[in-house]
py3Dmol code that shows the C-alpha trace and the ligand (Angstrom):
import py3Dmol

protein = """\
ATOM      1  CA  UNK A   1      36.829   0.980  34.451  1.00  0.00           C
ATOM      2  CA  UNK A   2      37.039   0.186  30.512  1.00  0.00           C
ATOM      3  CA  UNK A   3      39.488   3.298  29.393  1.00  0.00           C
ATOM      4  CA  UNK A   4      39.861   2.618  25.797  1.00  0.00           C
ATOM      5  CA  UNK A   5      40.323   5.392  23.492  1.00  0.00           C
ATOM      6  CA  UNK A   6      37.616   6.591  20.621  1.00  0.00           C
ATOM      7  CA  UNK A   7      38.786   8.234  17.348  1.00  0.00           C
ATOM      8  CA  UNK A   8      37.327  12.377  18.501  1.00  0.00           C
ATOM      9  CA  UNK A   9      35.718  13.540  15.777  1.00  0.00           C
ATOM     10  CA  UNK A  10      36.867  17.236  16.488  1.00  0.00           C
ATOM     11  CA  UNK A  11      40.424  16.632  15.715  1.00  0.00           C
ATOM     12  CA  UNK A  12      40.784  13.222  14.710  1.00  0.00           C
ATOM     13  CA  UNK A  13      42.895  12.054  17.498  1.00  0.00           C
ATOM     14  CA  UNK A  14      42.594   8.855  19.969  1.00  0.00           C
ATOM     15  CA  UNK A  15      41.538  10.698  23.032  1.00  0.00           C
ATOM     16  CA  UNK A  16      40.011   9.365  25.999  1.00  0.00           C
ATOM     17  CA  UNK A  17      36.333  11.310  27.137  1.00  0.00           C
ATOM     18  CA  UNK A  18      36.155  12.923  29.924  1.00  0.00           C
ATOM     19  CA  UNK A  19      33.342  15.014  31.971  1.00  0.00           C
ATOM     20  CA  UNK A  20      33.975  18.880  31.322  1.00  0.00           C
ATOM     21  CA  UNK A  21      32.299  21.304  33.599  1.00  0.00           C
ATOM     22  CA  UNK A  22      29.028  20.870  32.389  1.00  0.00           C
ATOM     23  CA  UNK A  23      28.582  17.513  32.989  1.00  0.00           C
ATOM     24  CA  UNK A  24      29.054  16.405  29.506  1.00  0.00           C
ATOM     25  CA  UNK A  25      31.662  13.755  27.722  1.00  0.00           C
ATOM     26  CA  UNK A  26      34.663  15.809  26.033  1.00  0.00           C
ATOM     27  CA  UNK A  27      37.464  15.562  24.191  1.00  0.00           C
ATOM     28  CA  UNK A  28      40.578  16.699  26.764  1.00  0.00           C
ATOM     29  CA  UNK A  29      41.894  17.781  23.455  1.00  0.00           C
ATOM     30  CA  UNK A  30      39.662  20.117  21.077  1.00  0.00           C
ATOM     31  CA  UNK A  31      36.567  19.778  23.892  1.00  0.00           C
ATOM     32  CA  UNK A  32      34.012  17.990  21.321  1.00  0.00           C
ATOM     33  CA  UNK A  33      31.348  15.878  22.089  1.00  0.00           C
ATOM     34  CA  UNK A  34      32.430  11.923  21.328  1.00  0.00           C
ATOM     35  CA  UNK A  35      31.280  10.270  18.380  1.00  0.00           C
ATOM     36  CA  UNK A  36      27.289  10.051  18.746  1.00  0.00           C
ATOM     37  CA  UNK A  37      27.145   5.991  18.841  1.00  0.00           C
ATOM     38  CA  UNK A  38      27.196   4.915  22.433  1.00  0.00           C
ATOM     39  CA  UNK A  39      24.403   5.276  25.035  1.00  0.00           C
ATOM     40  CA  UNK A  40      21.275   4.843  22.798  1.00  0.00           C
ATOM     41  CA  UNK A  41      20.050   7.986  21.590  1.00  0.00           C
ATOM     42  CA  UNK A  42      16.232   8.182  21.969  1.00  0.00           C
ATOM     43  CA  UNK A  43      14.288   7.783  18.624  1.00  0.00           C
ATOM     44  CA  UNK A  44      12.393  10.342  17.279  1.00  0.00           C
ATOM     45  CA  UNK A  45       9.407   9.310  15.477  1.00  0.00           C
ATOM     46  CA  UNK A  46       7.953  12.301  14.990  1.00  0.00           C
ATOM     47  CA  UNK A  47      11.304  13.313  12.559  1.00  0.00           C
ATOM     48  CA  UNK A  48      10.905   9.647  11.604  1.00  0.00           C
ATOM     49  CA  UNK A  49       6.965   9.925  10.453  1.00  0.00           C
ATOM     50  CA  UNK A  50       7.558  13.694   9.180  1.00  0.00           C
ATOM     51  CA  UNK A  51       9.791  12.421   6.545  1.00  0.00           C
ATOM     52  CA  UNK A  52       8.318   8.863   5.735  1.00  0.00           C
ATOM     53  CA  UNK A  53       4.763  11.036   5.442  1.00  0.00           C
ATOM     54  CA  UNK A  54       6.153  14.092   3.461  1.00  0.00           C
ATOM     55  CA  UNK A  55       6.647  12.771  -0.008  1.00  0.00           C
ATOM     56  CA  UNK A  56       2.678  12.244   0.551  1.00  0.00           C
ATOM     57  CA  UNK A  57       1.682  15.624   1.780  1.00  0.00           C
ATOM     58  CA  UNK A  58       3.631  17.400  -1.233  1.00  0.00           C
ATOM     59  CA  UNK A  59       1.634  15.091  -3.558  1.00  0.00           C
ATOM     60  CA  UNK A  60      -1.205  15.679  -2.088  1.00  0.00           C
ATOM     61  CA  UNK A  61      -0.020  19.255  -2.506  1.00  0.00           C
ATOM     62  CA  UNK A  62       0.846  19.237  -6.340  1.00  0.00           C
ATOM     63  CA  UNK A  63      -2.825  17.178  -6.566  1.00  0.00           C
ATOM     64  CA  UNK A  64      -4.507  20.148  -5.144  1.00  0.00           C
ATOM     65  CA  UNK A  65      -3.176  23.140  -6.510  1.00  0.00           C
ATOM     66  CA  UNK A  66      -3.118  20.532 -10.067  1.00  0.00           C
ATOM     67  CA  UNK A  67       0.900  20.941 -10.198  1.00  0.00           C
ATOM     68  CA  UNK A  68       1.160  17.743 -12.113  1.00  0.00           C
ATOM     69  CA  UNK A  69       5.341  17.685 -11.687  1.00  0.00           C
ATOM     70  CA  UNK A  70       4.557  17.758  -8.203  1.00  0.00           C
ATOM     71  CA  UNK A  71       2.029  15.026  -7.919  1.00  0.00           C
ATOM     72  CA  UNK A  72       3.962  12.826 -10.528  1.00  0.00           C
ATOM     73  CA  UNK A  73       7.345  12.969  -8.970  1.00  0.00           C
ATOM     74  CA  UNK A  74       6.849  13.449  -5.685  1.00  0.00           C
ATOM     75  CA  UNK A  75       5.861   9.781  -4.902  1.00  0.00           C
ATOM     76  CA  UNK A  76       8.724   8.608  -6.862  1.00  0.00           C
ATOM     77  CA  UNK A  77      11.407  10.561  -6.389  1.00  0.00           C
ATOM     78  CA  UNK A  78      10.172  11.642  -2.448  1.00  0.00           C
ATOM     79  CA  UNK A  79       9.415   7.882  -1.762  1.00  0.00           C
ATOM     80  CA  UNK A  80      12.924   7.021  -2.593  1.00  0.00           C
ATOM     81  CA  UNK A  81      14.917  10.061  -0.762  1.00  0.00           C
ATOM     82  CA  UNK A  82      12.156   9.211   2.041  1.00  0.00           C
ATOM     83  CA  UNK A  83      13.054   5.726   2.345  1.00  0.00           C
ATOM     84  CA  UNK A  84      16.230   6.299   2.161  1.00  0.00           C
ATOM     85  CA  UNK A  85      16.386   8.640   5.023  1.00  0.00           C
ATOM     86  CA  UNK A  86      14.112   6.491   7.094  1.00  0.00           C
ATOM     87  CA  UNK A  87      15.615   3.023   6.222  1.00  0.00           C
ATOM     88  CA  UNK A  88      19.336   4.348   7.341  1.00  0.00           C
ATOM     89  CA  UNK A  89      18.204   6.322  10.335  1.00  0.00           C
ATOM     90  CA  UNK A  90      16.176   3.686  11.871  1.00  0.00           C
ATOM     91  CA  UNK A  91      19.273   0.842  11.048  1.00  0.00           C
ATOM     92  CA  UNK A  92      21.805   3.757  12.865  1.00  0.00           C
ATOM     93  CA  UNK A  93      19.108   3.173  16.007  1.00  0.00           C
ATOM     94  CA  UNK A  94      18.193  -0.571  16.187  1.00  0.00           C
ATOM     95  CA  UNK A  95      21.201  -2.048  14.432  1.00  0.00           C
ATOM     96  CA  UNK A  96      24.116  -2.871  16.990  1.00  0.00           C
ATOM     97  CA  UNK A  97      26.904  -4.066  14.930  1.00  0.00           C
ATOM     98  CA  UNK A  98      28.495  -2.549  11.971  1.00  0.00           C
ATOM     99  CA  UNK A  99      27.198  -5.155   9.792  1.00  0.00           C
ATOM    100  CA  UNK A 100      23.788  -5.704  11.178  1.00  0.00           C
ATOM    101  CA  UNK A 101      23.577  -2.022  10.638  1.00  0.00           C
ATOM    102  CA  UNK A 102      24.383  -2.301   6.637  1.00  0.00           C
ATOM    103  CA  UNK A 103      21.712  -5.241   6.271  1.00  0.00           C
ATOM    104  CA  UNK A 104      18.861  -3.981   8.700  1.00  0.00           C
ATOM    105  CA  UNK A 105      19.875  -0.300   6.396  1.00  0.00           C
ATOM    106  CA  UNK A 106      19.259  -2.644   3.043  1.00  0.00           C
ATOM    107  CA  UNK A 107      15.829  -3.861   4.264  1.00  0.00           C
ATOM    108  CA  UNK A 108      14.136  -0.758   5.981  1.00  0.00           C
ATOM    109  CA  UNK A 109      15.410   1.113   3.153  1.00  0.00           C
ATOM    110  CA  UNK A 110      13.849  -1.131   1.011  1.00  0.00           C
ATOM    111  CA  UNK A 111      10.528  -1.461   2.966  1.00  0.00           C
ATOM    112  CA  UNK A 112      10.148   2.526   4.073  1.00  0.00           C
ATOM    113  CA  UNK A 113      10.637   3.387   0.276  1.00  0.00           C
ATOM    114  CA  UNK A 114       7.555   1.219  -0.947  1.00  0.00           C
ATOM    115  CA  UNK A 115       5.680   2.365   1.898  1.00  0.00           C
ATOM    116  CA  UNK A 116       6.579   6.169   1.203  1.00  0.00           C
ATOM    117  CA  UNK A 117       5.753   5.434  -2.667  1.00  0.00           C
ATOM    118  CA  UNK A 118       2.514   4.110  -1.906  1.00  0.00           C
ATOM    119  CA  UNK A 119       0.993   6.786   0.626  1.00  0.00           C
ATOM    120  CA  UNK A 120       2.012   9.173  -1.870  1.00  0.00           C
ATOM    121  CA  UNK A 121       0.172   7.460  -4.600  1.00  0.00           C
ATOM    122  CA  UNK A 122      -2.998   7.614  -2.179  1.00  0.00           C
ATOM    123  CA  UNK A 123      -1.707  11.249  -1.555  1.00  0.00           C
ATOM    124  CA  UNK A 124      -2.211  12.084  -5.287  1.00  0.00           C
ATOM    125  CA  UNK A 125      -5.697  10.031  -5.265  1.00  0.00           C
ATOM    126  CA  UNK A 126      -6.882  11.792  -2.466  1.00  0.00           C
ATOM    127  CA  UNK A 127      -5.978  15.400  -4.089  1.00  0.00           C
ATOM    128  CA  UNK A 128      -7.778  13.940  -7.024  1.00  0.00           C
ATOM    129  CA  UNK A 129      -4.828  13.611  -9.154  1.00  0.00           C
ATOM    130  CA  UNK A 130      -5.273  10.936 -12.356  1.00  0.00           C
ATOM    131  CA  UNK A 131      -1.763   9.200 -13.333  1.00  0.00           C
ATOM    132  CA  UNK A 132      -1.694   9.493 -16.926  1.00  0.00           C
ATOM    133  CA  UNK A 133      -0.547   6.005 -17.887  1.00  0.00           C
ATOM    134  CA  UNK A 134       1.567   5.825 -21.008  1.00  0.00           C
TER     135      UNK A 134
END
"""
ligand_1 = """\
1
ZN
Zn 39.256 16.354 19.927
"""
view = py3Dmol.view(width=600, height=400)
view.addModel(protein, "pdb")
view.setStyle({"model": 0}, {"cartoon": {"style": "trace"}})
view.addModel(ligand_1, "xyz")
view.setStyle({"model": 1}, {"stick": {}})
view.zoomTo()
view.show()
């Protein structure tokens, strides 16, 4: 049995977990769940495609009902917050080490924000919308 004590994020003490009534790790302390690291949580990709997709649907959006501030910034300023989002929640999932967790974050971050930048470019095209270049 590996009793080492985790930082509870209730009250900020070094507590040891334990099962309360309902079945469910606790702090013997304040009774919150532990810190949500451990076992690993299931990934949802339906969250995870709502968000990398939405920057495109509101573009698509703005494109449609011809809200040009809409269409513009949507893919850029969407694309970013969206590949932010999805770059640092998939790293939390498949990353394992502190570290591994800040790189993996750098390059899905990265990767999810061009791919979020260009569906919403095809979003606008799609809606019709013409970038005005310069
Ligand atoms: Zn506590």
């Amino acid at each position: 049995m590996a009793s080492n004590p985790i930082k509870c994020p209730g009250c900020g003490q070094e507590v040891e977990f334990v099962y309360n009534p309902e079945g469910q790790d606790a702090c013997p302390h304040c009774g919150s769940p532990p810190p949500a690291a451990a076992p690993s949580p299931k990934f949802n990709w339906l969250l995870f495609l709502g968000v990398l997709l939405a920057p495109a649907m509101f573009a698509l959006g703005g494109a449609i009902g011809k809200i040009e501030g809409l269409a513009a910034g949507s893919p850029l300023v969407g694309g970013v917050i969206a590949g932010l989002l999805c770059g640092i929640y998939l790293a939390q999932r498949v990353g394992r080490t502190r570290a591994s967790r800040l790189w993996l974050g750098f390059l899905f971050v990265s990767v999810f924000g061009c791919v979020s930048i260009i569906l919403s470019f095809f979003g606008c095209l799609l809606g019709g919308f013409q970038m005005r270049m310069g």
